[in-house]
N, C-alpha and C positions, 0 to 999 in steps of 0.2 A: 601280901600273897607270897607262900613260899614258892620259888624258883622251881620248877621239874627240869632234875637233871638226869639226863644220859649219858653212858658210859663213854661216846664218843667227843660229847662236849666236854666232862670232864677230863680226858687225855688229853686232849687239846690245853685243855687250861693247865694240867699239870706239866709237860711239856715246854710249855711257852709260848705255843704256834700263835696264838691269839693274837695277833700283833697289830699296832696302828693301821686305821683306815687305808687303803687302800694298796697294802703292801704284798708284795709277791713274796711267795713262801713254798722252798723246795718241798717236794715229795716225795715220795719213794720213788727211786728208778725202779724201770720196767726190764724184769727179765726178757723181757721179746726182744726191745729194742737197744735198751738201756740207752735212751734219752732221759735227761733229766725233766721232769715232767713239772709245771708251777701252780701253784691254786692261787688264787686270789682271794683275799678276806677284806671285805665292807664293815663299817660301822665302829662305834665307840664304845666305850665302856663295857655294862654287862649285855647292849646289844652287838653282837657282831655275827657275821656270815660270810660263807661260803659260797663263791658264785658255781654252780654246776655245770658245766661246759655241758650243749648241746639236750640238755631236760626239755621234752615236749616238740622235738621237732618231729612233723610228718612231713608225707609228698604233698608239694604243693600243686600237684599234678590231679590229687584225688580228693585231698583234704585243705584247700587253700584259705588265707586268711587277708582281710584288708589292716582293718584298724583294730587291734585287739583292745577292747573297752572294758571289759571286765569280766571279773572271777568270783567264784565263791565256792564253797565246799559242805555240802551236802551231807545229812546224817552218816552214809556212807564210806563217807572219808572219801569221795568223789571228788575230783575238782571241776569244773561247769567253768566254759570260759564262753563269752560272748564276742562274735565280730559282727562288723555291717557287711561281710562277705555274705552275699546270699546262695551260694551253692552249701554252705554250711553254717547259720547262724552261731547255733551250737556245738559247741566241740567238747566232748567229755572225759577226761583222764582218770586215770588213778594217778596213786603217786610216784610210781618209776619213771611217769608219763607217755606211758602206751595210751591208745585208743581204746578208749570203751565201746563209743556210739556219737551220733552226730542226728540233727534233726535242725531245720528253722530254714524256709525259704523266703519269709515273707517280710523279711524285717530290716529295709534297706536302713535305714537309720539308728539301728542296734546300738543301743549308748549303755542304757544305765543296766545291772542287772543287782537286784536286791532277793534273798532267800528268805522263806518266811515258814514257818515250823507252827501250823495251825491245825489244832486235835491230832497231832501225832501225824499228820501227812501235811508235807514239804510243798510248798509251790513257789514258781518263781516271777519275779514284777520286770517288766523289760520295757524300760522308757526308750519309745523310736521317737528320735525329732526330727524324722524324716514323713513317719507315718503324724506324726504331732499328736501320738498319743502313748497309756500306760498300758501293756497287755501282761492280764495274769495270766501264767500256765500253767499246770503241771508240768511233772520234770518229763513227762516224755512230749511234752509240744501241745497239750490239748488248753487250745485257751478256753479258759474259766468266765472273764470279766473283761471291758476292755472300756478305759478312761480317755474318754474325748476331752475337746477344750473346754475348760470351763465356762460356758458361756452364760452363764446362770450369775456371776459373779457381776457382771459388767463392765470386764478390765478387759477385754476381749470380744474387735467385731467380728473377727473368722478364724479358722483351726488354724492357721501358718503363724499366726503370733504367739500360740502358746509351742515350744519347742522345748519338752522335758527333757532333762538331763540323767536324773535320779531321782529314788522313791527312798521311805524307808517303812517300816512297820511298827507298832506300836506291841510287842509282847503280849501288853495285860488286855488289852482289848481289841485288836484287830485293826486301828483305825491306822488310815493309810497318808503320808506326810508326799507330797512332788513338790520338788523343784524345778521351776522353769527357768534353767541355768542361760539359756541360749532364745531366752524370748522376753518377757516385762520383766524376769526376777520375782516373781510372788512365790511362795510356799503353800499350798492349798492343801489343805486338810480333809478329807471322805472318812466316812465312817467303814467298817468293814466290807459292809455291801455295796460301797461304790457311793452314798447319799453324802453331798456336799454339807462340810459344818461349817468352815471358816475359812478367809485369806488373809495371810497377811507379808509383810516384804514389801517388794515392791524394787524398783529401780532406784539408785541415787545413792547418797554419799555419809550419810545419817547414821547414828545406832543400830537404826531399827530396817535402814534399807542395804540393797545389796548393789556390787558391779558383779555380775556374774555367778550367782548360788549353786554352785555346780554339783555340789555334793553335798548330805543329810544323814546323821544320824538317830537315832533315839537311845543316847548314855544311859545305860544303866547302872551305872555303875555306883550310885549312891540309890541302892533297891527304893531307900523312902523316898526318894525325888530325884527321879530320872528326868534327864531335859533333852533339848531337841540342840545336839550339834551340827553346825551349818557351816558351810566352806564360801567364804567374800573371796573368790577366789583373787578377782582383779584388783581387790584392795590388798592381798595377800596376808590372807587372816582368818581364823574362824571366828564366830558368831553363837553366842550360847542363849537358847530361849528355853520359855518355860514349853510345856505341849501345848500349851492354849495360845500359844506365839507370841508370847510377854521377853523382850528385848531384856539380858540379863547380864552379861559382858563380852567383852570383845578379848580373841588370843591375837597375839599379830605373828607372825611367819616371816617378818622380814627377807627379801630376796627371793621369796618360794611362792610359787602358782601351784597351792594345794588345788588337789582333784576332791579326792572323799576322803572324809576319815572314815578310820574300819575297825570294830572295838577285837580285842584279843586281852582277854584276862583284866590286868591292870592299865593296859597300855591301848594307846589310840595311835594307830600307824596312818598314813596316806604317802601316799605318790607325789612327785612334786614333779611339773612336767614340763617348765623350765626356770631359770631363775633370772632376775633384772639383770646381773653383772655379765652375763655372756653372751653369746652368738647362739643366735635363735637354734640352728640344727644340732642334732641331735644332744641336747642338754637333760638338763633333769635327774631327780637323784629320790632316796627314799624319808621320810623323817619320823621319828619313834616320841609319840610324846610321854610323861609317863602321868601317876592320877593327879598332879598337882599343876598340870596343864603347862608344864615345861619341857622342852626337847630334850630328849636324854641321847638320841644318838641318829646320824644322820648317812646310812650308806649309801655311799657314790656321791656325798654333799662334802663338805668341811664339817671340822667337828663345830657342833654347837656350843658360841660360848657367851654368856651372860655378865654385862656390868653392868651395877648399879639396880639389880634384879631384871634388867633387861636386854633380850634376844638380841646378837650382834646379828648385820646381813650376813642369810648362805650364800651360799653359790653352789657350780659343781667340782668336785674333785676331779679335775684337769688330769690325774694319774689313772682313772677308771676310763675307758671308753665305752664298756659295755650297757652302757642304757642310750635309746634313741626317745624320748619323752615318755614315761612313764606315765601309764595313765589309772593306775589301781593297783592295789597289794591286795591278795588273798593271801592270810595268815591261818596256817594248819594246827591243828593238836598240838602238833610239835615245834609247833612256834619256827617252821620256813616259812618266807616270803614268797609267794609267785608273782610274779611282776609283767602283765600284759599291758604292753604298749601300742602309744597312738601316731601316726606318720613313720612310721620304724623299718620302713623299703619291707613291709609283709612278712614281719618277722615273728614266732612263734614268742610265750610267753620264758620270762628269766626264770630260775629256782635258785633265791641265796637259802644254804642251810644254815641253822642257828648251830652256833657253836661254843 
């Protein structure tokens, strides 16, 4: 896939500023003050970013947040963020990060949020594992459909065991993938309309089962056979199945508690929301896989490096402070990161720009 460049990434690269993870890099002084002012650049290789000082903060006075759990970005160019704040479930940006609109009172459990682009109108899947269920809406709040616990399966005797995490969608046909990240670990498969097809997962230690499946995709990125990308978060590793939930190989992530992976172009991004080698607060970093299902670059992490064709442990990059557990990357057009976080003292989402 050829690279989209812009004039400002390439200044940067012809300049030099591009410079190893996590290094501070002067900028222009400011005629006001003429302080010397510093940006910060994240990441390796051909991934690297800019961290944007202060992108998306409001009053927390009118516009508050808890746990910001996820983002996505809308035909629009909208950015949709999700928290379990229930005076604003919904928070809606453009991209300077002003306010557009806010909507969602009802969804103390606010986790997962998945977009889904079906006959040309947008709707959105919002896994509460508070409510212990999946709610389709439209993008202004109007629920559509609403997925209880499977209890038709018989992996489940009451709604508090099934506790979804994340959904995803199926492009060519509608049919709808959850993962019950925070209850048995099964992967439960609906057809477009909500009609149960199949379970599979499970709890345990196995190929085919999971500790924790926090996050799903549906890869397309081979259009002939697309597969179902799955996050073992607590074995720290993804999980690759066919759609019909045929166990296909394992990626491992060493040191990294992936959340979701999230596709953009060639590349598979997710959050890492903390790592084994550190001190549990505020840890966490981003990681860039590319089609060959290897790390190529890791902001706020160490660089990723491979012997023997295999992933050494990450960690976090001790020189960034600015991430408090990452819980999800929305990746835009222009290939920025938005990074809404989880336990983060209620803190608005990051903006690294690609550079």
């Amino acid at each position: 896939m050829k690279e989209i460049v812009n004039p400002r990434r390439e200044f940067i690269r012809k300049t030099g500023l591009a410079v190893a993870a996590g290094a501070l890099i002067p900028n222009v002084i400011s005629h006001k003050t003429h302080a010397m002012k510093k940006e910060t650049i994240l990441g390796h290789g051909s991934h690297r970013y800019r961290v944007i000082e202060g992108w998306g903060k409001l009053d927390p006075s009118k516009n508050p947040v808890n746990d910001c759990h996820e983002m996505v970005e809308d035909a629009k160019g909208r950015l949709i963020l999700l928290t379990n704040e229930t005076k604003n479930n919904v928070i809606i940006y453009d991209k300077s990060g002003k306010l557009l609109e806010t909507w969602g009172t009802t969804y103390p459990g606010a986790h997962g949020l998945t977009i889904s682009d079906e006959g040309g109108e947008e709707f959105l899947y919002i896994a509460d594992n508070t409510r212990n269920q999946v709610i389709k809406t439209d993008l202004k709040g109007k629920e559509i459909m609403v997925l209880d616990y499977p209890r038709e399966t018989g992996n489940y005797a009451y709604p508090r065991q099934f506790v979804p995490t994340e959904t995803a969608i199926n492009p060519t046909n509608g049919d709808i993938y959850v993962v019950d990240g925070y209850g048995k670990n099964y992967i439960t498969q609906y057809d477009a309309k909500g009609k149960l097809i199949r379970q599979f997962g499970g709890s345990g230690d196995t190929d085919e089962t999971f500790n924790c499946c926090h996050g799903i995709l549906v890869d397309t990125r081979d259009k002939n056979n697309p597969t179902l990308l799955i996050t073992d978060r607590g074995h720290m590793q993804y999980k690759r199945f066919t759609l019909d939930g045929q166990y296909i190989k394992t990626i491992p992530t060493p040191g990294s508690f992936v959340c979701r992976p999230v596709l953009r172009g060639d590349n598979i991004y997710a959050a890492v929301y903390r790592s084994t080698t550190q001190a549990y607060p505020n840890s966490g970093y981003i990681t860039v896989l590319d089609n060959q299902d290897r790390v190529v670059s890791t902001p706020g992490g160490t660089a990723p490096e491979y012997v023997n064709g295999n992933l050494q442990e990450q960690r976090k990059d001790m020189s960034f402070q600015g991430f408090m557990h990452p819980h999800d990357v929305c990746v835009d057009r222009d290939e920025n990161i938005y990074v809404p976080q989880w336990a983060s003292q209620k803190t608005y989402p990051v903006k690294l720009e690609r550079v």
